[in-house]
C-alpha angles and dihedrals in degrees: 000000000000122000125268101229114180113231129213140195116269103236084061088062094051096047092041080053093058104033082059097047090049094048092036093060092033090068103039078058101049084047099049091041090049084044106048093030099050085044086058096038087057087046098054095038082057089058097047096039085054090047092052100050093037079056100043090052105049086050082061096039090052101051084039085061107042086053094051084047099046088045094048089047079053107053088052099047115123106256100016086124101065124103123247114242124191120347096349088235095126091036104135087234110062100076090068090039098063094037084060101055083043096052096042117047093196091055111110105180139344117205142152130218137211147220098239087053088268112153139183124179135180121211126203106213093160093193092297108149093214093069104037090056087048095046085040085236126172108239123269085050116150113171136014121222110194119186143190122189143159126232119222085274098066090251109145116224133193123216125177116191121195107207130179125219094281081056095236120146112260100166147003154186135171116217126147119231093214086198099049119091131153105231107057095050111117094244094052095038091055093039092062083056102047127054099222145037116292141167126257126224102260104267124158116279117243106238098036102028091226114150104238141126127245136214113225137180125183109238120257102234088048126233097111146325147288127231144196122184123203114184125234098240094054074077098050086041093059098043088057096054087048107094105206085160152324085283100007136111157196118217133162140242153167132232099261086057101260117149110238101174134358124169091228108037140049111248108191105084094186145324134235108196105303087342116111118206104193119188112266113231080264100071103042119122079225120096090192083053095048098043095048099051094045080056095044088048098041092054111355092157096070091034096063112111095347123117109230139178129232145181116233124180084329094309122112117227139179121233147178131166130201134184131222117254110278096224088069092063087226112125115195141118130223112214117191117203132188127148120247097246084069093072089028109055101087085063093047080053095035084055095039082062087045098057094041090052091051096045080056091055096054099043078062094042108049105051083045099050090040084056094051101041089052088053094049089047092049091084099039085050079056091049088053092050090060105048085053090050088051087044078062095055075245097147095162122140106263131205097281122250139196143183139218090213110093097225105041092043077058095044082049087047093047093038090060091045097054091042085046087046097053 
């Protein structure tokens, strides 16, 4: 039994054939540009990922190590040991307390303590509100000088002294903080153990109850330490300044996967006395957080300073995560996140143009190739008409035809001969 094939007109060949060459080549396109060009957006979101947390760091690394310097110069300065008395206002310290906090904007406090349980401390309020309310300082204060001093009966006494920029004095008030003493706070008690300056593990500060860490050297000469705080939110503060991307971020954390900054989300759960209890990557609110520190957990070794990319909620994002250099006793790692689309979005663009290039091509195409494919079949439809005509035994002269294409003008030729000849 022969096959049933179904036949179809020839111009519908023609313009199947072309609408399947344009959208054939309009897809492989479409493939090699998403390709290629997603392969060169990660590469370049891997430079400038590495450029961000090199920079960032740095940043970090730069003001860490000021700190650890200006606390080292400290401890060595001629007169650091001597007790304040007073007010502290002629102690031969405060000169270079009060440049540092000038000089370096993420600087809190600078202080030294000493062995007797003597203490002075600067505090840098810089006209922030939020200080002064918590100091109780008149506005226009600068700078805070605390001081805690013995008389020559061994009574301790308390001063704070409120100066402007001009460091005069602008208010006062004497109280004693009976719990605070010098020497078993955290940073005095380790600085009597190590030789050089080193970083604490962020804890809250005594007089203003601010989680932060502070940098400490014992003074050369001995007789106590010197200290320097940095708060905790100078860090957050700084993240968020930081652009990685339209949707992307910086955040910090520790190696046991505590977040220790993160521009979005407060990171201090709770505190117990001096003791911080910061939320782990488990408890954000925050599935990139979440997602990053599990990886970095699970295999830190190989996700140190390596762009890699990572699916998050369904959503593909980049990462890399860097930590901060180990001689400064600071442990801590610096993750970067962005999603994909952010690096990718000029190609989405880029083949959104693409497609609509190629629907107006064919929109040109199509009409056109259906017209001359028509016109090409016209003749062969003639022909047609004729064989049927002969399979009629019809050999009458018909209206004569003719094609510009050269073989079917030969096939018409041919076709006349042979009806003539019979």
């Amino acid at each position: 039994m022969a096959l049933k094939i179904k036949r179809y007109p020839f111009y519908i060949g023609i313009t199947t054939l072309v609408v399947v060459v344009v959208v054939t080549l309009t897809g492989l396109f479409l493939w090699i540009s998403h390709r290629e060009s997603k392969a060169a957006a990660i590469q370049m979101a891997d430079r400038l990922f590495s450029e961000i947390n090199d920079k960032t760091l740095q940043r970090y690394e730069n003001a860490l190590e000021s700190v650890a310097v200006l606390a080292g110069a400290a401890a060595r300065m001629p007169g650091m040991a001597t007790v304040p008395a007073g007010d502290g206002m002629s102690h031969p310290g405060m000169e270079l307390m009060i440049e540092a906090l000038g000089f370096h904007d993420y600087i809190f406090s600078t202080y030294i303590g000493y062995d007797d349980g003597s203490f002075i401390q600067i505090v840098a309020v810089r006209n922030q509100p939020e200080l002064r309310s918590l100091f109780g300082a008149p506005v226009g204060t600068a700078y805070v000088l605390r001081t805690i001093f013995a008389d020559s009966h061994g009574q301790f006494h308390q001063r704070w002294r409120f100066l402007n920029l001009e460091r005069q004095v602008i208010g006062k008030t004497d109280n004693l903080d009976p719990d605070f003493d010098p020497r078993t706070r955290p940073w005095y008690i380790r600085a009597r153990q190590v030789e050089t300056a080193f970083f604490t593990a962020p804890y809250i500060f005594s007089a203003t109850k601010l989680p932060g860490i502070t940098c400490a050297e014992e003074l050369f000469d001995g007789g106590g330490v010197f200290g320097v705080d940095i708060t905790l939110d100078r860090f957050s503060i700084s993240l968020e300044r930081q652009k990685v991307s339209d949707n992307g971020m910086l955040f910090l954390f520790d190696r046991t996967g505590r977040i220790i900054a993160h521009p979005e989300e407060e990171s201090i759960q709770g505190r117990t006395g001096e003791t911080l209890r910061f939320i782990t990557g488990e408890e954000s609110a925050d599935p990139r957080v979440r997602s990053i520190v599990a990886d970095y957990r699970a295999d830190p070794e190989t996700m140190h300073n390596r762009t890699r990319e990572m699916d998050i909620a369904g959503t593909a994002y980049l990462v890399r995560s860097t930590a901060i250099k180990a001689d400064l006793k600071f442990d801590q790692i610096l993750a970067s996140i962005a999603p994909v689309s952010d690096f990718t979005g000029h190609i989405r663009r880029m083949q959104q143009r693409i497609f609509l290039f190629s629907g107006l091509v064919l929109l040109v195409v199509l009409p056109l190739s259906l017209l001359v494919s028509r016109k090409i079949s016209g003749s062969l439809v003639l022909l047609e008409q004729e064989s049927r005509k002969i399979q009629s035994s019809d050999f009458s002269e018909s209206k004569p035809f003719d094609s510009s294409i050269k073989e079917i003008h030969a096939l018409i030729r041919a076709f006349v001969l042979m009806k003539r000849t019979i």
